[in-house]
C-alpha positions in Angstrom: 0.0 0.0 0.0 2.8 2.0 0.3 3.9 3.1 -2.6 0.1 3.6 -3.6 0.5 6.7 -1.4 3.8 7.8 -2.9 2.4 7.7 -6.4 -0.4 10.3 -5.0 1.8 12.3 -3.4 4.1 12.4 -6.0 1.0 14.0 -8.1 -0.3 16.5 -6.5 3.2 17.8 -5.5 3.3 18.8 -9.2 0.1 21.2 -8.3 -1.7 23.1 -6.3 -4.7 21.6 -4.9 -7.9 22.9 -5.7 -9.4 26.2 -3.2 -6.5 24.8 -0.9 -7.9 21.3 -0.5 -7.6 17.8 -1.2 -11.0 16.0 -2.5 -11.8 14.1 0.1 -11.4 10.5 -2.0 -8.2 11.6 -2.7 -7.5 12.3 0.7 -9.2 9.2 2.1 -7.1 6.8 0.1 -3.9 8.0 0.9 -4.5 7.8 4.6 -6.0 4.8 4.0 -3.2 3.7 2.2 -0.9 3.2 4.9 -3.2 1.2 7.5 -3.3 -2.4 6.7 -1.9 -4.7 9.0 -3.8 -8.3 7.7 -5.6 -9.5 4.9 -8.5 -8.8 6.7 -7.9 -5.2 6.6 -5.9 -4.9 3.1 -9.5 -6.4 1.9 -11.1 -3.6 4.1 -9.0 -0.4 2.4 -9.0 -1.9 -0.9 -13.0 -2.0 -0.9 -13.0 1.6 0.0 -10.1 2.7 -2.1 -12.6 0.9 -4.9 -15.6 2.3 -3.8 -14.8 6.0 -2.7 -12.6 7.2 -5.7 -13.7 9.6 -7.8 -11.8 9.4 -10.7 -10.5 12.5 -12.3 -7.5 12.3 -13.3 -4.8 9.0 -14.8 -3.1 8.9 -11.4 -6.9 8.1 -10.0 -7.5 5.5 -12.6 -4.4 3.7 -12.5 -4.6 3.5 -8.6 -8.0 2.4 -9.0 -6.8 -0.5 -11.6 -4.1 -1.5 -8.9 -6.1 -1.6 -6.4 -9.0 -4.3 -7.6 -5.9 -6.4 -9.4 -4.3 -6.6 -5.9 -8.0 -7.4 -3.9 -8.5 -9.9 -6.9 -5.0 -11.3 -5.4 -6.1 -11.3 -2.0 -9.4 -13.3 -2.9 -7.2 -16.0 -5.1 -4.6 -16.4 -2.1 -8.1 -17.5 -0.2 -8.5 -19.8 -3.3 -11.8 -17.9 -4.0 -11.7 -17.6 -7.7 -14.8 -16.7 -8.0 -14.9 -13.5 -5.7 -11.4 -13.0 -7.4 -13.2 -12.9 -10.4 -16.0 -11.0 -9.6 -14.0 -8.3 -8.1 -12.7 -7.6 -11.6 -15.8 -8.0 -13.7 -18.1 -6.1 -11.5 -16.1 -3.3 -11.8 -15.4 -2.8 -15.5 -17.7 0.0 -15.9 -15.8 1.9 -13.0 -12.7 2.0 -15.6 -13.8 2.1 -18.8 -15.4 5.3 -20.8 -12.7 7.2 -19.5 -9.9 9.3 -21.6 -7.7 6.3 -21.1 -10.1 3.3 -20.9 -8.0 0.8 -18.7 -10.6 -2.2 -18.9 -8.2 -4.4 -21.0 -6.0 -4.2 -18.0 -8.7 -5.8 -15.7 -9.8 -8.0 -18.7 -6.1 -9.9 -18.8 -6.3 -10.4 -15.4 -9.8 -12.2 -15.3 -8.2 -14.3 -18.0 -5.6 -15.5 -15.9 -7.7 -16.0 -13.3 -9.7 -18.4 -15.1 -6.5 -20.2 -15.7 -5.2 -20.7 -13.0 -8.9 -21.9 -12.1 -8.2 -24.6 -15.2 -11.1 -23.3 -16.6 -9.4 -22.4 -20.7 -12.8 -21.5 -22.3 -13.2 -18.8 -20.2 -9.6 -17.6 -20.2 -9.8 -17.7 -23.9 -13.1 -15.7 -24.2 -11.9 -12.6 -21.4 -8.2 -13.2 -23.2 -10.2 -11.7 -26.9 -12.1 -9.7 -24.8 -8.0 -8.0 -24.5 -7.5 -8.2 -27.5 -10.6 -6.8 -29.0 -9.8 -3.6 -26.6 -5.8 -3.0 -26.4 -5.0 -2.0 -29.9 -7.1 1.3 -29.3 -6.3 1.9 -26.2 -3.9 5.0 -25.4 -1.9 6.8 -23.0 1.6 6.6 -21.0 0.5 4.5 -18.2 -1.2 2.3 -20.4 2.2 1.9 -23.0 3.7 0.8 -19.7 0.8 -1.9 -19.2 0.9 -3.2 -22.7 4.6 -4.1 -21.9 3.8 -6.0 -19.0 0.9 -7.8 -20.5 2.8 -9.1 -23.9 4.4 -12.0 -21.6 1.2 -12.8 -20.3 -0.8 -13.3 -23.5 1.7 -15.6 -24.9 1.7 -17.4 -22.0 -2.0 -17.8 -22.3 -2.6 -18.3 -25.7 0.6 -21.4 -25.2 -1.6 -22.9 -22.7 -4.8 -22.6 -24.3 -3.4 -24.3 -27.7 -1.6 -27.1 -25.8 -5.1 -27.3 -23.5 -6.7 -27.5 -27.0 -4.5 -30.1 -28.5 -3.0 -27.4 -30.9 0.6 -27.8 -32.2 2.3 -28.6 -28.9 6.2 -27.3 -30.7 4.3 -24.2 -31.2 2.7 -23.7 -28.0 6.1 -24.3 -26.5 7.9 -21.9 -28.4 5.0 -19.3 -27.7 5.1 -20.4 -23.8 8.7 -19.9 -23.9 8.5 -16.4 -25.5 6.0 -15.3 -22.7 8.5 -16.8 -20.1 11.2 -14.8 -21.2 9.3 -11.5 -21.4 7.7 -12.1 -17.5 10.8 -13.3 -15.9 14.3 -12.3 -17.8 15.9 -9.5 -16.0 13.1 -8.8 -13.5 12.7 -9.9 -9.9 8.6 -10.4 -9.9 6.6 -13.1 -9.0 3.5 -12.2 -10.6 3.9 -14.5 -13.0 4.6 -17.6 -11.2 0.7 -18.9 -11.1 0.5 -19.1 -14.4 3.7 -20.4 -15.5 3.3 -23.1 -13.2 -0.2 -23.9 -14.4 1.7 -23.9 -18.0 4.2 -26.3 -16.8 1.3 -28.5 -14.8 0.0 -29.1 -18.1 2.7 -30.3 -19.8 3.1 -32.6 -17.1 -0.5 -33.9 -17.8 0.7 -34.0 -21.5 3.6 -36.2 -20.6 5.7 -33.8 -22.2 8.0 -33.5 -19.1 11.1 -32.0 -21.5 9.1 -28.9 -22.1 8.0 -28.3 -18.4 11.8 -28.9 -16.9 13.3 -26.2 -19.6 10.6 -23.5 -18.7 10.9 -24.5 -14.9 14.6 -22.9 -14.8 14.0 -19.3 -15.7 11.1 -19.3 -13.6 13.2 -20.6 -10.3 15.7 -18.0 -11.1 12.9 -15.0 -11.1 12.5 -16.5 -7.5 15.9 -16.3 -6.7 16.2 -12.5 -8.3 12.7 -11.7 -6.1 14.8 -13.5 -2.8 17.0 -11.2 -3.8 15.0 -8.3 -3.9 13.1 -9.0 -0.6 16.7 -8.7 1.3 17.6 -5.7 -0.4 14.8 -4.2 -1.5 12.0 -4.6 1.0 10.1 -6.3 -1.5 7.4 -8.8 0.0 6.5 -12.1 -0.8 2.9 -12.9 -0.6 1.2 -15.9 0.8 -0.2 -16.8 -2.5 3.2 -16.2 -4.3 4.7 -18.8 -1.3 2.5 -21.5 -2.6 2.9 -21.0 -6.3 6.6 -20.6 -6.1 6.4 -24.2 -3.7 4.5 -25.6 -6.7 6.8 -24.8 -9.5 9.9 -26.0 -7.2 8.0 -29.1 -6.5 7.0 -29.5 -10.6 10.7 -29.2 -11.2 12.4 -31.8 -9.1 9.2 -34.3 -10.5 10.0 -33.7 -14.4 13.8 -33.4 -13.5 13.4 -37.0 -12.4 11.0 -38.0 -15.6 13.7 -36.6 -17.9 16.4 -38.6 -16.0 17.9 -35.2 -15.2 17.6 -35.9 -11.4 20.5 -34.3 -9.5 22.7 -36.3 -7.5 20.9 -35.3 -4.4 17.6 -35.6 -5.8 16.9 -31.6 -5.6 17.7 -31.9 -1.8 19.2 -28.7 -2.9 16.2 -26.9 -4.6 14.4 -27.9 -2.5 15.7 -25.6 0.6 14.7 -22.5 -2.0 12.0 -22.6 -0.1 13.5 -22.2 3.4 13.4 -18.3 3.0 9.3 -18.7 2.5 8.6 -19.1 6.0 10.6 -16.7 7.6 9.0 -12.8 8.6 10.6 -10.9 6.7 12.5 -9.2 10.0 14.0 -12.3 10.8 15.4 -13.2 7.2 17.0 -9.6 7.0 18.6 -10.1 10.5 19.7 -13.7 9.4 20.9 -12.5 6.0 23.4 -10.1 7.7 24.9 -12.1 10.1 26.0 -14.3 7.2 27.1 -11.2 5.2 29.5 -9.6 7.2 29.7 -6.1 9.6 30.4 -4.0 6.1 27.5 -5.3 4.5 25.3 -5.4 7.0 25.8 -1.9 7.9 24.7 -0.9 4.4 21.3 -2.7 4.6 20.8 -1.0 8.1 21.5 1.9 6.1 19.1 1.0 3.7 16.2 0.4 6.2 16.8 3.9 8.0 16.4 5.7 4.5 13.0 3.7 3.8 11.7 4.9 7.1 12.3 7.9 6.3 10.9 8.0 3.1 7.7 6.4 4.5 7.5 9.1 7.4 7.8 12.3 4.7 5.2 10.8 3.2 2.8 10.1 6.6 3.9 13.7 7.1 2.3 15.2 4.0 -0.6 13.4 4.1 -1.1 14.8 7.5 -0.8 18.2 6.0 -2.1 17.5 2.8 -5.7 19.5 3.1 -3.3 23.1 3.5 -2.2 24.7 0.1 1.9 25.8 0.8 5.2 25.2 -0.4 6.3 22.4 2.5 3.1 20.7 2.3 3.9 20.7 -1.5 6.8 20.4 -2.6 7.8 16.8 -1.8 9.2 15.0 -5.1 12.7 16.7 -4.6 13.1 15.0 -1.2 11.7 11.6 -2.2 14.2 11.9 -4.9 16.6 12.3 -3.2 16.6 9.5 -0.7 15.7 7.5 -3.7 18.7 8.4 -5.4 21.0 7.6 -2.0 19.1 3.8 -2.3 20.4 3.6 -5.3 24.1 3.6 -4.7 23.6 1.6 -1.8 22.3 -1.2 -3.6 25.1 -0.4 -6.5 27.7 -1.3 -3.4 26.0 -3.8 -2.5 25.6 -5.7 -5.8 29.6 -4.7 -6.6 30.2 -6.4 -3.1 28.8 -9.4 -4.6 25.4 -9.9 -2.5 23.3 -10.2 -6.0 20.6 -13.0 -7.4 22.7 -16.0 -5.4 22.2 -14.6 -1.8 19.3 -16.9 -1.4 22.5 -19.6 -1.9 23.2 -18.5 1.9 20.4 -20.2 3.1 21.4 -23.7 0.9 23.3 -26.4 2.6 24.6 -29.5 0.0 23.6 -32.7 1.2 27.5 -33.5 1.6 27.4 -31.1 4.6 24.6 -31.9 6.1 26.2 -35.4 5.9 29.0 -34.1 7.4 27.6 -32.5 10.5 25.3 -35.6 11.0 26.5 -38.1 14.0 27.0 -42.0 13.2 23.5 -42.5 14.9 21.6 -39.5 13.6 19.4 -39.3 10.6 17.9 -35.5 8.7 14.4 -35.7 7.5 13.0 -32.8 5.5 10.2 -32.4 3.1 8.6 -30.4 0.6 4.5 -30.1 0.3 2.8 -28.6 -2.9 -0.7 -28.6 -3.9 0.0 -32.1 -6.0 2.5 -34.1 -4.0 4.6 -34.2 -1.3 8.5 -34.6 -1.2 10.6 -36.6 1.7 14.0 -36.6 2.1 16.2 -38.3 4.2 19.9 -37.7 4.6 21.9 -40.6 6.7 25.7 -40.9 7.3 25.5 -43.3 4.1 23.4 -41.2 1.9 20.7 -38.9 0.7 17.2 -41.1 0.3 13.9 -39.5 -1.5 10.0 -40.7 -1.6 7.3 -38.5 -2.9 3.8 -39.5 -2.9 0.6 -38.1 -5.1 -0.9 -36.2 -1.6 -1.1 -32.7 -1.4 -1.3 -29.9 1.0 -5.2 -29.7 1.1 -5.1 -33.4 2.6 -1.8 -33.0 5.0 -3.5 -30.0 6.7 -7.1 -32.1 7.1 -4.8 -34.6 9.0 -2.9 -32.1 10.9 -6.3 -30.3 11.8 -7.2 -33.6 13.4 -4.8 -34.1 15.4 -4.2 -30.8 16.8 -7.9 -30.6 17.3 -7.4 -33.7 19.9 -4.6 -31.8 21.2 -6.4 -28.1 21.9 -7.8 -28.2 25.1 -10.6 -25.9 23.8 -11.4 -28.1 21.2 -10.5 -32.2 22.7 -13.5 -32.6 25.1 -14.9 -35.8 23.6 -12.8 -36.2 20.7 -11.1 -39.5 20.7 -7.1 -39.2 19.6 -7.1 -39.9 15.5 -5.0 -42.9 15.0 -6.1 -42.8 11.3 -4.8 -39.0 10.9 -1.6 -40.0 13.1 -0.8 -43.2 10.8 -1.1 -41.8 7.5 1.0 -38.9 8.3 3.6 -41.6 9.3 3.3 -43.6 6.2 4.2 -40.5 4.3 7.0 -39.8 6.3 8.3 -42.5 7.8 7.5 -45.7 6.1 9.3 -45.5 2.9 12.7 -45.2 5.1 12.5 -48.6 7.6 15.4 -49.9 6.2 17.9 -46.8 6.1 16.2 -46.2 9.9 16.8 -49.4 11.5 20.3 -48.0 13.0 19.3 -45.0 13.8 18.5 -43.1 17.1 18.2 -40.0 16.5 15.8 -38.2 14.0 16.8 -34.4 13.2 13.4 -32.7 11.4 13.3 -30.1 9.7 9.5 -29.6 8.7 7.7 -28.3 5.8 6.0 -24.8 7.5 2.6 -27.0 7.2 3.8 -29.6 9.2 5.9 -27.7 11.7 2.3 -27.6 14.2 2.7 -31.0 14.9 4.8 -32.9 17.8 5.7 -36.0 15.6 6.4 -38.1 18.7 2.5 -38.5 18.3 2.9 -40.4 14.5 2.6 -44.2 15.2 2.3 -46.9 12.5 -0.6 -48.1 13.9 -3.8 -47.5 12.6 -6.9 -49.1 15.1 -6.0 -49.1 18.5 -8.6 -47.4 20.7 -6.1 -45.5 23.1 -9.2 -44.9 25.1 -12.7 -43.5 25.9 -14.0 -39.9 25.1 -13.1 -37.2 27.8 -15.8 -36.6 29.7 -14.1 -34.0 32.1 -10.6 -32.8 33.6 -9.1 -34.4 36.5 -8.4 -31.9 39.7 -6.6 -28.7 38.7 -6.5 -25.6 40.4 -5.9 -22.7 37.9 -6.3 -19.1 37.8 -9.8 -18.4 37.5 -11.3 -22.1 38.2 -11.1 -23.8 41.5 -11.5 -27.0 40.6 -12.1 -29.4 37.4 -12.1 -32.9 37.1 -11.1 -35.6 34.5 -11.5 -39.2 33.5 -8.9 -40.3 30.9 -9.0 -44.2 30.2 -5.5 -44.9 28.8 -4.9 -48.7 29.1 -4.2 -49.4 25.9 -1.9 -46.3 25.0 0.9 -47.9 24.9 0.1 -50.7 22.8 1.2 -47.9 20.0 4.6 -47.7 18.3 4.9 -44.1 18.8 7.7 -42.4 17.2 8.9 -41.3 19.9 9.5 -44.5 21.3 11.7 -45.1 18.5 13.6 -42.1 18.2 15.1 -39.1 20.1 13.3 -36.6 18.2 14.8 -33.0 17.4 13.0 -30.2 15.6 14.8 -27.7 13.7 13.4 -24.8 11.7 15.6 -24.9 8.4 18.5 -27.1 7.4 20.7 -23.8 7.0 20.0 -23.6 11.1 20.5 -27.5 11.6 24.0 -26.8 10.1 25.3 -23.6 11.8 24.0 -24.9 15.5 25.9 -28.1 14.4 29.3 -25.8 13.8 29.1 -24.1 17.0 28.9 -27.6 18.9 31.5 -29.1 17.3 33.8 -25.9 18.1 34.2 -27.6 21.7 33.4 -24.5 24.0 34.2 -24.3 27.5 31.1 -25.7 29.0 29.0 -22.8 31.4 27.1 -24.0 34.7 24.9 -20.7 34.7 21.1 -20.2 34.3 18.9 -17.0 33.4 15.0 -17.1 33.9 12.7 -14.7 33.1 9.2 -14.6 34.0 6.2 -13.4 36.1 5.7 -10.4 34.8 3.8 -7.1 35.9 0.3 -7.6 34.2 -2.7 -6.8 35.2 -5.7 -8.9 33.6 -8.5 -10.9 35.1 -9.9 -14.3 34.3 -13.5 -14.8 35.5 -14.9 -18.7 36.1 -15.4 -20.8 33.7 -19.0 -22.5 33.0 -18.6 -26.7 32.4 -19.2 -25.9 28.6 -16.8 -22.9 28.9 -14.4 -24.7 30.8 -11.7 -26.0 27.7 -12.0 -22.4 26.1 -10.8 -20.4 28.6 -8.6 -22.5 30.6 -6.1 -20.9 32.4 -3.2 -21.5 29.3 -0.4 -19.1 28.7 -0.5 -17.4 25.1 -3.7 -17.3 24.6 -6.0 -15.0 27.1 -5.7 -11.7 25.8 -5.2 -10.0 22.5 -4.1 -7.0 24.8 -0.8 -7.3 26.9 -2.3 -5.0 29.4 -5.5 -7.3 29.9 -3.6 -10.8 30.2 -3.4 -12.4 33.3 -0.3 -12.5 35.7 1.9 -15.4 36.2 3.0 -16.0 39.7 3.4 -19.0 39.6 6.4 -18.7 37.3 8.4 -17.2 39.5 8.2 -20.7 41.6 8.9 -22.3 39.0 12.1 -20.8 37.5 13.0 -20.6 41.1 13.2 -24.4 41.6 15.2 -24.8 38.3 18.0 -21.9 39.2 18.7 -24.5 42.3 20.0 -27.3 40.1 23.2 -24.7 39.2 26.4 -23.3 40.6 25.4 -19.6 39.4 22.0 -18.3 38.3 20.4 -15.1 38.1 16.3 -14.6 38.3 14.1 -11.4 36.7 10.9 -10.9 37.7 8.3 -8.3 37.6 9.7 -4.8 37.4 13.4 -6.5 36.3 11.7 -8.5 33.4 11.2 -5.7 30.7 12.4 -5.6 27.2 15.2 -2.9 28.1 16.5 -5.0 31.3 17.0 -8.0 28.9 18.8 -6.6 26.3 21.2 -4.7 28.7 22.6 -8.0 29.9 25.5 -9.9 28.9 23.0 -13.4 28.0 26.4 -15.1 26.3 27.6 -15.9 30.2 24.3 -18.3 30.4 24.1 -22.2 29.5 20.7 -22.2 30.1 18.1 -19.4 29.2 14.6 -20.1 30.2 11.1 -17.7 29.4 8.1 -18.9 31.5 5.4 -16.1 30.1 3.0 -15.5 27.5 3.5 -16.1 23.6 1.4 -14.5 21.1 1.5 -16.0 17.9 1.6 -13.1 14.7 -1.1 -11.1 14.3 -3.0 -11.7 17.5 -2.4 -8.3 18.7 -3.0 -5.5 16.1 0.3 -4.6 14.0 2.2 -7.0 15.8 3.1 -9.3 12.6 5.3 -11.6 14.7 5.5 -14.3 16.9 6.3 -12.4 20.3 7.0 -13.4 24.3 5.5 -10.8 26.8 7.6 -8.9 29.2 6.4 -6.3 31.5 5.5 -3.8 29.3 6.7 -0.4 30.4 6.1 2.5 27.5 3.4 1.3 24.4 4.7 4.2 22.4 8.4 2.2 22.9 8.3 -0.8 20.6 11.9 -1.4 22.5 10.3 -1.3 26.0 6.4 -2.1 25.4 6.6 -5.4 26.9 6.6 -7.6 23.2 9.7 -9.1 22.4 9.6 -10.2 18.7 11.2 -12.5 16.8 13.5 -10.4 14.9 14.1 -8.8 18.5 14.8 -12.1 20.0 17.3 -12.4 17.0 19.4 -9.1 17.3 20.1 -11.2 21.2 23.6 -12.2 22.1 23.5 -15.7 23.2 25.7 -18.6 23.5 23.4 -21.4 25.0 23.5 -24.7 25.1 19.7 -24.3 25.5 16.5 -22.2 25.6 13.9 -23.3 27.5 10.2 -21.7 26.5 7.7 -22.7 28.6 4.7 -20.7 26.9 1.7 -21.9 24.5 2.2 -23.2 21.4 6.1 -21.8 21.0 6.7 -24.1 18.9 3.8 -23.8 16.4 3.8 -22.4 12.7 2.2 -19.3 11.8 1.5 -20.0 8.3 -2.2 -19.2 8.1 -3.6 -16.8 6.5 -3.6 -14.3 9.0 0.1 -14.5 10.3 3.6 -14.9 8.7 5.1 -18.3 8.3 7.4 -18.6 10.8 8.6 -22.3 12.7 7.5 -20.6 16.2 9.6 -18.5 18.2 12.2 -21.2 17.3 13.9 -19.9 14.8 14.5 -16.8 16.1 16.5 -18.0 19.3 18.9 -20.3 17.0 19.9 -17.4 15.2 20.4 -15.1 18.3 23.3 -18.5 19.1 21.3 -21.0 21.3 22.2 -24.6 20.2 19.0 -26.2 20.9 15.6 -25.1 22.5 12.9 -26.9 24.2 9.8 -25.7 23.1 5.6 -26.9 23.8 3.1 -27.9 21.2 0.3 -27.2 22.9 -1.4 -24.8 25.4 0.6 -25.2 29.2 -2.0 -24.9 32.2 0.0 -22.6 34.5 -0.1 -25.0 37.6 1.4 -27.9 36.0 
């Protein structure tokens, strides 16, 4: 949204407003134009950016275009392609009649909806609908369009004759061309659904030659857009994640059907996804650790000057409504902070950080191979819409299975079983076995062989399956572990006296659990497997010396809980509040962290007043073995504009996003540590924030490997604050 308000600004600085004022459309978009924080909102300000424009002018019009293509994005992300559609079509009449009719614009996107939808009659009828239109359609912002939209007709039209059993040589070449004008040279990833529904139909062709040659430029405009998110500040949206997962998946299945499989079979391409699931934050802060201090200073550099740039701009649009020079004038300044972004990222490419800096997130399977002990085994994995890749790397190999099961059935499995595990959901649900085993016979099964030595598993999940504790996969399918819960035996929380349970568990052990097999360790990314395996291997001088923080100053309430009400509201850290100011206090974390400081020679305890954002990040935390957070975790997104997984502190100035009692992930990261482990004893630390809603990130996790810990011990489900 931000650079809708630029664009505005940008034009009336060339102007005086009218009688001193702004129209207020005008005016309402461009505050408007800065506020989203979630797709719920973006939908929100869209709508009204759609619905309260008054177009009189280019700059109007072409905002206006923008702003239904990116609502028709939002609505395909929520695979609704209808409402993505609609948005479009319903709104022809808003753009067309005008001096510069941009309805040809909207008209090529409703084709490619209807792609990606599979449905090629109706692409091909909105696509000569284009046609019919473009050739008499004028103007400068329009001769920019046209450019854009040449790659995506060929493309099309490719599809559409292959679809139609056309000349497949010729809807090749045609494909090809339309590649090469989307993707060569340019860094975006607008193009990526329909590519990949070009190379999905080859695929269904058998024609697997054609879809592996088109797959490589497309994997290096995702590489080029890594790129640019690092530098550039560019985002990645969710339903560019998935598409770019489904043309990476599409290309290590013909790569194998064209007997072009790598000698790791793309265990390599594969981790070009690792940088999907990160917030952007964290990726920056891990990128320039890996850099070095000159580099990394230039990219700070780079973020100061966008902030400033972004706060002229809030500045005007504060001041916008009065007619004088400062208010005005405001092109010279952006241009000039543009221009000093420009050199920077001229260093920075001549320093050698260009399209290959997602490499610094790519370990070969030699090294992972390396780093692995006798006993250990990797397992990783890749899940697209149409199949789902496993890996595993031993101390004799690197081992692949994929099976025909996409990500729409994974997450009905993995809704099962954390349903069973929510304790606001699990009253009288019975544990799926069913759900349990068939996640295991994707994952597991295909390796008994190369796992029969093996006691350790290392995991580094797919962000769809980084929810689950896979302890709980067993290769059984119909053993009854026992009967329905009725109720919750004895617990005295905050807010509930007294609850009581009857769990019948004689038979839960007849299972083969996996964690009966295996010592199980999580790890967010492969990249992070390997550098936490480098420090341990360094042999530092081992530290007897433990940190806690927890119990601190809040101030909510939590009134009794009805029977029916009980599950919902039990007392469970990280999720009472969507306020920090309203969520309970933890005393009994204090006790807690208390009991464990005893087990070591030196320890040092902050509570209350002492456990604040600015207290934390004056200490030295390298002197610590052990660091341990008993507190709330929010998960991204579950307080307004926090877009990160967080821990709660005391929170001492809400204006201070360095003191107002959220420490985020990218916070967590900037820490000093040097632990042999972190101990998180919150809700759901572990989970992934992947929906919809929240950036994909493995948990807090991630965020405390790359401050230096060397292992974490997280939950996977709501803790009751007693136990």
């Amino acid at each position: 949204m931000h650079e809708i308000a630029e664009g505005l600004i940008r034009e009336i600085s060339k102007k005086p407003a009218k009688d001193g004022l702004l129209s207020d459309d005008l005016a309402r978009k461009m505050h408007l134009a800065n506020l989203a924080q979630n797709p719920e909102e973006f939908e929100n300000i869209y709508l009204n950016v759609i619905n309260n424009t008054n177009i009189t002018s280019e700059v109007d019009l072409f905002n206006t275009v923008l702003a239904l293509e990116k609502l028709s994005i939002i609505y395909l992300a929520q695979g609704d392609y209808q409402k993505s559609i609609d948005i479009l079509v319903n709104n022809f009449n808003k753009v067309s009649g005008k001096e510069v009719d941009l309805t040809p614009a909207l008209m090529i996107r409703v084709s490619v909806s209807y792609l990606e939808w599979g449905d090629t009659d109706k692409a091909k009828v909105y696509l000569d609908k284009y046609k019919d239109l473009v050739d008499n359609t004028q103007g400068e912002f329009y001769d920019l369009l046209k450019n854009e939209f040449k790659g995506r007709v060929n493309l099309i039209e490719g599809v559409i004759d292959a679809k139609n059993g056309d000349n497949i040589d010729s809807s090749y070449a045609k494909m090809q061309k339309g590649i090469n004008q989307m993707f060569k040279g340019k860094s975006s990833n607008e193009g990526l659904p329909i590519a990949n529904a070009m190379m999905q139909n080859f695929i269904q062709i058998g024609r697997f030659d054609y879809a592996y040659e088109m797959s490589k430029p497309i994997i290096e405009a995702y590489k080029n857009n890594f790129n640019d998110r690092l530098l550039k500040g560019v985002k990645i949206s969710t339903h560019e994640k998935e598409s770019i997962k489904n043309v990476l998946s599409n290309f290590i299945y013909v790569a194998e059907k064209t007997d072009k499989t790598e000698l790791d079979f793309g265990f390599e391409i594969m981790q070009l996804a690792a940088g999907l699931d990160a917030s952007d934050a964290l990726i920056k802060t891990i990128y320039k650790k890996k850099i070095g201090l000159d580099a990394s200073l230039l990219i700070d550099k780079l973020e100061v000057l966008r902030l400033e740039k972004k706060m002229i701009i809030k500045e005007k649009l504060s001041k916008i409504t009065s007619n004088n020079d400062d208010a005005l004038d405001v092109n010279s300044k952006l241009d000039s902070i543009d221009s000093e972004i420009g050199l920077i990222q001229k260093e920075l490419e001549q320093m050698g950080l260009g399209s290959n800096s997602i490499n610094l997130f790519v370990s070969s399977a030699k090294n992972v191979i390396d780093m692995l002990h006798k006993k250990d085994a990797l397992l990783t994995m890749l899940v697209s819409k149409e199949r789902t890749f496993v890996w595993l790397v031993t101390s004799n190999g690197v081992y692949r299975h994929h099976a025909n099961i996409g990500s729409d059935v994974i997450k009905g499995n993995i809704k099962k079983l954390l349903s069973s595990l929510n304790p606001s959901q699990s009253s009288g649900i019975r544990f799926p076995m069913e759900a349990s085993s068939k996640l295991y016979d994707l994952l597991i099964r295909p390796f008994e062989k190369q796992l029969k030595e093996i006691d350790r598993l290392v995991i580094a999940p797919d962000s769809i399956l980084s929810s689950i504790p896979f302890s709980i996969l067993s290769d059984v399918k119909d053993v009854d572990i026992g009967e329905k819960i009725d109720y919750i035996d004895t617990l005295s929380t905050r807010g509930i006296n007294k609850v009581h349970a009857n769990i019948s568990a004689s038979n839960i052990n007849k299972n083969n659990w996996l964690i009966n097999r295996f010592a199980i360790t999580i790890v967010p990314s492969i990249y992070s497997y390997i550098e936490s395996e480098k420090l341990s291997k360094i042999g530092l001088d081992p530290k007897d010396s433990f940190i806690g923080i927890g119990n601190p100053i809040l101030n909510g309430t939590i009134d009794k809980a009805s029977k029916q009400q009980l599950v919902a509201h039990i007392n469970t850290r990280g999720s009472i509040s969507n306020f920090v100011s309203e969520m309970a206090p933890l005393p009994e974390t204090e006790k807690e962290l208390s009991m464990v400081a005893k087990s070591f020679s030196k320890s040092d305890l902050f509570f209350g007043e002492n456990a604040t954002e600015v207290k934390l990040k004056e200490i030295d935390l390298s002197q610590y073995s052990v660091v341990s957070f008993a507190t709330h975790a929010l998960v991204s997104n579950e307080i307004e504009s926090i877009v990160e997984p967080s821990l709660i502190l005391t929170p001492v100035d809400e204006n201070n996003p360095n003191n107002d009692g959220i420490l985020t992930a990218s916070e967590i990261s900037n820490l000093k540590l040097d632990a042999e482990i972190v101990l998180l004893s919150a809700c759901n630390t572990a989970s992934s924030f992947g929906e919809s809603n929240s950036q994909g990130l493995s948990g807090l996790a991630n965020s405390f490997f790359n401050a230096g810990a060397r292992s974490l011990l997280v939950s996977y489900w709501s803790v009751i604050s007693e136990s």
